[in-house]
C-alpha positions in Angstrom: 123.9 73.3 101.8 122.9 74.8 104.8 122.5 78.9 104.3 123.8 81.3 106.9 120.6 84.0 107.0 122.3 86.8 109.1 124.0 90.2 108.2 122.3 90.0 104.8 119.1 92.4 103.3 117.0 90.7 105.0 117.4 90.0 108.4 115.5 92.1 111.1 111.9 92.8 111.4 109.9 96.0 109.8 109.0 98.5 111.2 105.4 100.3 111.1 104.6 103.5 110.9 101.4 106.0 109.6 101.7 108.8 107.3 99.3 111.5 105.4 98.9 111.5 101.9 97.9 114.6 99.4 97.4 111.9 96.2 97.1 108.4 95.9 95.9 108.0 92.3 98.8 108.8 90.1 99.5 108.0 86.1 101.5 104.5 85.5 103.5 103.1 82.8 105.4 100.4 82.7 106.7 98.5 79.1 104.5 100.3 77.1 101.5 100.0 79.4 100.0 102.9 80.7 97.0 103.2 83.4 96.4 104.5 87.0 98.1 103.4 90.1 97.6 103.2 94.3 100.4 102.1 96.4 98.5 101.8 100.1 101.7 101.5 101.5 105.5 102.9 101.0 108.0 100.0 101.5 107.3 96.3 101.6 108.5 93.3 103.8 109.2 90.6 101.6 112.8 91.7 101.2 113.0 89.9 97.4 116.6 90.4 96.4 115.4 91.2 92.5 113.0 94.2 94.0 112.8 96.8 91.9 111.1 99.1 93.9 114.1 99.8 96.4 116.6 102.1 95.3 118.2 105.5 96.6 115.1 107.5 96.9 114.1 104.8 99.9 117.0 103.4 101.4 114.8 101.7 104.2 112.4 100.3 101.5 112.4 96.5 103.4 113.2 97.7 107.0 110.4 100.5 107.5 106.8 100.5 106.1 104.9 103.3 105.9 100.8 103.0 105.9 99.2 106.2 104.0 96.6 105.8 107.2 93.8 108.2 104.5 94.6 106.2 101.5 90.7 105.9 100.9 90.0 109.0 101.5 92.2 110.6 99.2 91.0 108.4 97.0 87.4 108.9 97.1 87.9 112.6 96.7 89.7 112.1 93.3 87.4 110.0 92.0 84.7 112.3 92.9 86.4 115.1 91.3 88.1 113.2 88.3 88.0 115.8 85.0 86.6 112.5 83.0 83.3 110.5 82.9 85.6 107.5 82.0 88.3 105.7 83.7 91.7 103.5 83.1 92.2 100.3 85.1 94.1 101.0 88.5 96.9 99.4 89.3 96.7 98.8 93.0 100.6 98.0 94.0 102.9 99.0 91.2 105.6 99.4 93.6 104.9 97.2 96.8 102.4 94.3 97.9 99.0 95.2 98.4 98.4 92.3 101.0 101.6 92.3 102.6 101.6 92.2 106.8 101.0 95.6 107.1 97.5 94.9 105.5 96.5 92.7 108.9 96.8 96.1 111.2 95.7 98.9 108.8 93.4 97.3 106.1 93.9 99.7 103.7 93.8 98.7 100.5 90.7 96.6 101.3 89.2 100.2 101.9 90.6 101.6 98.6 89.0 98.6 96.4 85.6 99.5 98.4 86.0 103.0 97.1 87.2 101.7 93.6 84.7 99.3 93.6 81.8 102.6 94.4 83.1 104.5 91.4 82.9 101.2 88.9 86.7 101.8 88.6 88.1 98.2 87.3 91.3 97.2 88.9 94.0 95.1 88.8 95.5 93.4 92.3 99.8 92.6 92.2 100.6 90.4 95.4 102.5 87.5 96.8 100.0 87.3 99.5 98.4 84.1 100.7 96.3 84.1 104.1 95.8 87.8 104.1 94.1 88.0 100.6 92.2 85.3 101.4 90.2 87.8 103.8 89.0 89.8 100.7 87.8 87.1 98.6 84.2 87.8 98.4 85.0 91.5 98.3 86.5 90.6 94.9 84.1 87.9 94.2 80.8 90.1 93.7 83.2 92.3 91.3 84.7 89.5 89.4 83.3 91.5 86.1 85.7 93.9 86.8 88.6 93.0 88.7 92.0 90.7 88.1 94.1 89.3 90.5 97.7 88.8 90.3 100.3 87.0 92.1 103.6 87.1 91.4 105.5 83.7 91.8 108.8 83.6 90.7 109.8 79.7 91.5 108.1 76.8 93.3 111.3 75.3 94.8 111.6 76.3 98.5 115.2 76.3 98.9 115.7 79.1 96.2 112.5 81.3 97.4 114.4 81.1 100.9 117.1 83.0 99.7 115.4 85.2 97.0 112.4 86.3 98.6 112.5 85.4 102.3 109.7 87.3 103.4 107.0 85.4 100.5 104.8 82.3 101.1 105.9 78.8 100.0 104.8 78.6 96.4 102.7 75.5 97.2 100.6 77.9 99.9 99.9 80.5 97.4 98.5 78.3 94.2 95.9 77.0 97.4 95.3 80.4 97.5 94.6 81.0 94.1 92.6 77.8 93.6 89.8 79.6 95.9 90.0 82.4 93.9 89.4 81.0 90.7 87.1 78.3 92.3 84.4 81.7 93.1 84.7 82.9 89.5 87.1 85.4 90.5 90.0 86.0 87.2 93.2 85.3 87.9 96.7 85.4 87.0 100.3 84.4 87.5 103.3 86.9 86.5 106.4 85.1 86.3 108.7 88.0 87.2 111.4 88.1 86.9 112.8 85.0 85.9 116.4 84.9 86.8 119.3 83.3 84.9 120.9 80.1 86.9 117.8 80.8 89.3 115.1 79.8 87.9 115.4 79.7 84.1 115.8 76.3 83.8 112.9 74.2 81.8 112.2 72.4 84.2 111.9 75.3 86.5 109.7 77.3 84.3 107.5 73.8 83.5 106.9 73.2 87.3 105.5 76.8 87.3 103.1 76.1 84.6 101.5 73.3 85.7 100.8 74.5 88.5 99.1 77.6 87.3 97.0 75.0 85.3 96.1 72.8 88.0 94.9 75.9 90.2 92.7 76.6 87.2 94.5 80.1 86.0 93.6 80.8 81.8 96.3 83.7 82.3 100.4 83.4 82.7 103.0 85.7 81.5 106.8 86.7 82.7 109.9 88.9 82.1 113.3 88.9 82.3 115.5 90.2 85.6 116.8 93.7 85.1 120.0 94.5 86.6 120.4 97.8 88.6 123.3 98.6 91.0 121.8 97.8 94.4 120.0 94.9 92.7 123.3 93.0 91.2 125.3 93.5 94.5 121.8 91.4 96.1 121.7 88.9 93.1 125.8 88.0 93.2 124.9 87.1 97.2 121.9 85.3 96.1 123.9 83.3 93.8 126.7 82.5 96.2 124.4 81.3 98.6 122.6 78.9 95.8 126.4 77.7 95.2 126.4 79.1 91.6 130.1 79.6 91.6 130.8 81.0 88.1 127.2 82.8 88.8 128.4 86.1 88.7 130.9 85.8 85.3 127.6 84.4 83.4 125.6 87.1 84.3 128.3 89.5 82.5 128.0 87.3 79.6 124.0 87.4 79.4 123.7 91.0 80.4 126.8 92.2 78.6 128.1 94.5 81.3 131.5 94.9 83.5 131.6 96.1 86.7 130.8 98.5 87.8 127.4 98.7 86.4 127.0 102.0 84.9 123.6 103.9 86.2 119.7 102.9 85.5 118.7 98.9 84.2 120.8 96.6 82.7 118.5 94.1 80.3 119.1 90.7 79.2 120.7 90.5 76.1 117.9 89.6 73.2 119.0 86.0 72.5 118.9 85.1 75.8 115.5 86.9 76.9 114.1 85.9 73.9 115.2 81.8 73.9 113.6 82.0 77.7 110.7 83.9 77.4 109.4 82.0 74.0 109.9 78.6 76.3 107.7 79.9 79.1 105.0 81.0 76.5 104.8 78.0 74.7 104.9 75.9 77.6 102.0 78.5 78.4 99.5 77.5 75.6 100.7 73.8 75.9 99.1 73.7 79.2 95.9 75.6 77.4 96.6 79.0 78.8 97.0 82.6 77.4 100.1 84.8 78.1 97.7 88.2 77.4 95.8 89.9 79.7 91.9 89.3 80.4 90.0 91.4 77.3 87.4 92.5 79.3 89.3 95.3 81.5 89.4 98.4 79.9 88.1 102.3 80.6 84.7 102.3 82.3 82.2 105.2 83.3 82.7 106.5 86.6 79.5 106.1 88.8 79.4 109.4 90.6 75.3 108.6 90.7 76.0 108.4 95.5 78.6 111.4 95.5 76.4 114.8 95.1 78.5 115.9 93.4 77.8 119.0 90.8 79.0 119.3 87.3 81.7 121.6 88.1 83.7 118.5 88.9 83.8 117.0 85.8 86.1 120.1 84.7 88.5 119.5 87.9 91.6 117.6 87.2 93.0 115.5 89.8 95.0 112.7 88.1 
């Protein structure tokens, strides 16, 4: 079926622009995980219809990206002056892609791993990014002990990541990708997320993701379930149109258990259905020999404030 690209979320190019930041490292949680989180960048250009990250508070989330131009910076003065001697894992993207284009002109989240990496600050890295990361590879490399990459991969068929996430890599580039990665030593991960009902829910969808994983030489694979939001269901019922799932939209009612219109904040899966997907992917997960749990070595570590000068007084200084 040939797919008719224009007049929909995500035609047009982004645009690029700077901005100042006061804070960069802020408190995260996220289904029952809490941490630290820096988002180099406001907005992101992969357009993927499921984003969560778009909503009313930034309407031009796809179409204009903002680079915090003294993300490091900020971030070295907060580290300097953080009111512990200990500290979380960052999250650097929790809502956009660390190595998305923008990355090529600015470079700034390689500077804010630098400065992470000079406080001993362990991290963890969300992308979809293939070439660009690539760059940074023996950046991460020297701090394998302390670092965890993460690419988010939500299918390996082409013809649906066309139409759900335009803006991405072909699956097949990013696993090469990976397989450098975890070729240096460097841990890895795939988050399978979200997995879409009539996407790419299927076994043999889900299977196909797997082995790949394996075969790139990943130990860690997890997922979740599509939430449903008001700006994300009117993307997802084009989505499925355009994949010729006809009855699409009346299934999703039935697995989310909503009518329309969608009432505000998430819309989950209901149980049975989450739970009959999600227990496929992770035991197709440890079939292939892999775990669906984080790496157990990150974890709080003592800040090294040993090249900063700075006095005591900081230690008392909150800047979280």
């Amino acid at each position: 079926m040939r797919i008719n690209m224009s007049g929909l979320w995500y035609s047009g190019a982004a645009v690029l622009e700077e901005k100042k930041s006061k804070s960069i490292l802020h408190p995260f949680s996220v289904k029952g995980y809490s941490g630290l989180a820096i988002n180099p960048y406001q907005g992101c250009s992969h357009r993927c219809a499921y984003c969560y990250a778009t909503y009313e508070w930034s309407p031009e989330f796809y179409d204009r990206i903002y680079a915090k131009s003294n993300a490091d910076e900020v971030l070295d003065r907060q580290l300097a002056i953080w009111n512990s001697d200990t500290i979380d894992t960052v999250m650097v993207a929790s809502a956009t892609d660390a190595y998305q284009p923008a990355e090529l002109r600015y470079g700034l989240t390689r500077k804010c791993v630098q400065v992470l990496q000079k406080y001993n600050v362990p991290y963890c890295v969300f992308t979809k990014s293939a070439t660009i990361i690539e760059r940074d590879l023996e950046l991460h490399r020297k701090y394998r002990h302390n670092c965890f990459l993460i690419w988010s991969i939500t299918t390996v068929d082409e013809r649906k990541r066309r139409v759900i996430e335009p803006g991405t890599p072909p699956a097949s580039r990013l696993f090469e990708t990976i397989k450098k990665f975890t070729d240096a030593g460097v841990c890895c991960g795939v988050n399978v997320d979200p997995i879409m009902p009539l996407v790419t829910d299927a076994d043999e969808d889900l299977e196909a993701i797997v082995k790949a994983c394996s075969e790139a030489g990943l130990n860690h694979v997890f997922g979740a379930m599509l939430r449903l939001r008001a700006d994300i269901w009117e993307r997802i019922k084009i989505a499925l149109r355009l994949l010729g799932n006809a009855d699409g939209v009346e299934r999703y009612k039935q697995f989310y258990g909503f009518q329309e219109p969608l009432e505000a904040g998430y819309v989950s899966a209901k149980k049975w259905y989450a739970d009959q997907v999600i227990n496929r992917l992770e035991s197709l997960v440890k079939i292939y020999g892999m775990s669906c749990e984080f790496p157990d070595f990150l974890g709080p570590r003592r800040i090294d404030r040993s090249h900063t000068g700075q006095t005591s007084l900081h230690n008392f200084i909150h800047v979280g």
